[in-house]
C-alpha positions in Angstrom: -40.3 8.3 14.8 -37.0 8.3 17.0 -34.9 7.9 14.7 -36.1 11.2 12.8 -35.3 13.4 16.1 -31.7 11.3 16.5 -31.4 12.2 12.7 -32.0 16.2 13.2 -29.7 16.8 15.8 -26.6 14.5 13.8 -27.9 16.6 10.4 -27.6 19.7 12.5 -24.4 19.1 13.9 -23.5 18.2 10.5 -23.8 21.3 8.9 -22.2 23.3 11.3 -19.3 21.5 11.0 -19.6 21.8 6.9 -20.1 25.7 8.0 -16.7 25.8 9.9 -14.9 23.5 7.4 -16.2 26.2 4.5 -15.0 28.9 7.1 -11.5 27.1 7.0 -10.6 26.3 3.3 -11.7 29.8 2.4 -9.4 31.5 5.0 -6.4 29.4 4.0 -7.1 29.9 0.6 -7.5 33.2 0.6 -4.1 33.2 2.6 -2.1 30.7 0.4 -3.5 33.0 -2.5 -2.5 36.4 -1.0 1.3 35.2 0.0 1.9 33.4 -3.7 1.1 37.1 -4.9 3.3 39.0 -2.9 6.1 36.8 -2.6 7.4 37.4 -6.4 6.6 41.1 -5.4 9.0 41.2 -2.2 11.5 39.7 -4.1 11.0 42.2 -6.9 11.3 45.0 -4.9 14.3 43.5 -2.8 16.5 42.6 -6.0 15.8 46.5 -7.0 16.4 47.9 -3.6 19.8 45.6 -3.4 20.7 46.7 -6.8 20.8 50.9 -5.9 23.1 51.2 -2.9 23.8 48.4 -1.2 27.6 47.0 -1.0 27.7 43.9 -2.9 29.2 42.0 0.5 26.0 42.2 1.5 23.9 40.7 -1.1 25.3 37.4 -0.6 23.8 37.3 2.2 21.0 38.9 1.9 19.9 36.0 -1.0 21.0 33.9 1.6 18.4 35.1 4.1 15.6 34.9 1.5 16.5 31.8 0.4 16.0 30.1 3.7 13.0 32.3 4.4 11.5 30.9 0.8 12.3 27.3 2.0 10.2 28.0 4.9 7.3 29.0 3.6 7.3 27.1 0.9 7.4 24.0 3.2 4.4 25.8 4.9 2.6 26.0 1.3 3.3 22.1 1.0 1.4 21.8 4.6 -1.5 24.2 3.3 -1.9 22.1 0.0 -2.2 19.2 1.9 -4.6 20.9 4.5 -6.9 22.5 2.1 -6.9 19.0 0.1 -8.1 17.3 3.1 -10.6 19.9 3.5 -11.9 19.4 -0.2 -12.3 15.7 0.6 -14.4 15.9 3.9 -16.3 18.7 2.5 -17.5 16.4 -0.5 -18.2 13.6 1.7 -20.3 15.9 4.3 -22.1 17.1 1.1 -23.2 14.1 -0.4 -24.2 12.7 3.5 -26.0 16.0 3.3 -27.5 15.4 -0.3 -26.5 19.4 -1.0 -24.5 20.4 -4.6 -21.9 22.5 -3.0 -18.6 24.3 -3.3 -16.3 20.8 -2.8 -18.4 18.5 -5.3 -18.8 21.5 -7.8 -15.1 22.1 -7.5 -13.3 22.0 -10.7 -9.9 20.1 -10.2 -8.0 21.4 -13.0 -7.6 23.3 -16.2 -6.3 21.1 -18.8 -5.9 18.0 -16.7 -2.6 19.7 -14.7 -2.8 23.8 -14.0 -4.5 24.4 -10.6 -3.5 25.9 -7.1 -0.7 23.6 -6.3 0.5 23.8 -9.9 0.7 27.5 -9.4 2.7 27.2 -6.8 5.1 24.9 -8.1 6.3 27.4 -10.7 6.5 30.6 -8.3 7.7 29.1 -5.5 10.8 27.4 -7.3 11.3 30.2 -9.7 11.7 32.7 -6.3 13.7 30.3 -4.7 16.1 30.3 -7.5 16.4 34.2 -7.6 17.4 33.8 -3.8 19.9 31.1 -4.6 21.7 33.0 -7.2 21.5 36.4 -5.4 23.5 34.3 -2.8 25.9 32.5 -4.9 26.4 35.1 -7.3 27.5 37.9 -5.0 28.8 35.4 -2.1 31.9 35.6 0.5 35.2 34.6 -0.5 34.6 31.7 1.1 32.0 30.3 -1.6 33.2 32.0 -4.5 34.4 29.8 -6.6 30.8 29.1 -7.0 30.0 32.6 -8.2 30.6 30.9 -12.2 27.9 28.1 -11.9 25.1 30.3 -10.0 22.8 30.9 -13.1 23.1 27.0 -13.3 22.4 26.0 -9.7 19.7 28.5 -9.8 18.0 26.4 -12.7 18.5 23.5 -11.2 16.9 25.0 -7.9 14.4 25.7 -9.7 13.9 22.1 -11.6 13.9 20.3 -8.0 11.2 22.5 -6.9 9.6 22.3 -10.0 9.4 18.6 -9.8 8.9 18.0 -5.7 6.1 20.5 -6.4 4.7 18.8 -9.5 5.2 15.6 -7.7 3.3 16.4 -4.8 0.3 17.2 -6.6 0.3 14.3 -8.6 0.3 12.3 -5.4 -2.6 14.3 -4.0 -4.4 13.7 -7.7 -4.0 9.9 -6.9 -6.0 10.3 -3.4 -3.1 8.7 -1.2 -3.8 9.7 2.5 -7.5 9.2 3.4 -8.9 12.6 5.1 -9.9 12.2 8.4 -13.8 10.9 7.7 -17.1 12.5 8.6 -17.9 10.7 11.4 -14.6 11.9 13.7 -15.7 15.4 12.6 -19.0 14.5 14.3 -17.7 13.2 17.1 -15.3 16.3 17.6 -18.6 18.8 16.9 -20.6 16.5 19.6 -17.7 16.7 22.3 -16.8 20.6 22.2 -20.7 21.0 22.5 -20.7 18.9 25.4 -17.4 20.5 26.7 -19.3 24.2 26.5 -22.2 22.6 28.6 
């Protein structure tokens, strides 16, 4: 009989933390989607606005500054694929523990064996950062200029690297390297901050 009531409160505590851990992968999901939508549209709409009246000095660096901007955040989509991966995994194993057929074991991994988030992201990321890249090249100082005649090709292979780190990356995630942190230290983090708010 006591180990019924030890099992309510450690189900309980249980699906609160499968609540916030829903909570989480839809907010950075819903972020990571957002940002992979507007970031060809920025770039869109910065190409046509530096194409009207701005002095072609400028541009240079201008696809400079979005190049290392796109860098950025696509460093910080590699964190968030990673994240929400881990997220899928300790979701799964809370739903099985909890014998429920949820969002995480429902989840359908791929269309035709390769095109899903990260996938996605591997083409827009790279194809943005090679806009930037020959934006920068293309109408650069003097000092870089003798690169001006190879941008269109540095831009494609831009574009290949982050192609293939991107494509890469998934594939490792595919292959499960990198347990998630299990369910039991979830748990024990849900048990301590209720203790801590005591």
């Amino acid at each position: 009989m006591s180990d019924e009531k030890n099992e309510e409160p450690k189900d309980e505590n249980l699906r609160v933390a499968y609540q916030q851990l829903c909570e989480s992968y839809r907010a950075i999901d819903d972020f990571r989607a957002k940002l992979l939508g507007f970031l060809p549209l920025a770039t869109g709409g910065i190409f046509l606005l530096g194409s009207i009246n701005t002095p072609k000095e400028s541009l240079g660096l201008i696809g400079v500054f979005g190049l290392v901007i796109t860098v950025g955040l696509f460093c910080y989509e590699i964190y968030g694929i990673k994240k929400c991966h881990n997220l899928i995994a300790i979701g799964k194993k809370i739903e099985r523990k909890l014998d429920i057929n949820g969002q995480f074991i429902n989840r359908p991994r791929e269309v035709a064996y390769f095109i899903n988030e990260p996938f996605v992201a591997g083409i827009i990321y790279p194809v943005v950062l090679a806009a930037w890249m020959f934006l920068a090249l293309n109408f650069s100082p003097p000092l870089v200029a003798a690169l001006q005649p190879y941008a269109l090709r540095v831009a494609i292979v831009v574009f290949i690297v982050g192609f293939v780190v991107a494509a890469t990356y998934n594939w490792l995630l595919g292959k499960k390297r990198g347990e998630p942190v299990g369910v039991d230290t979830i748990l024990n983090v849900v048990e301590w901050r209720k203790a801590r708010r005591r």
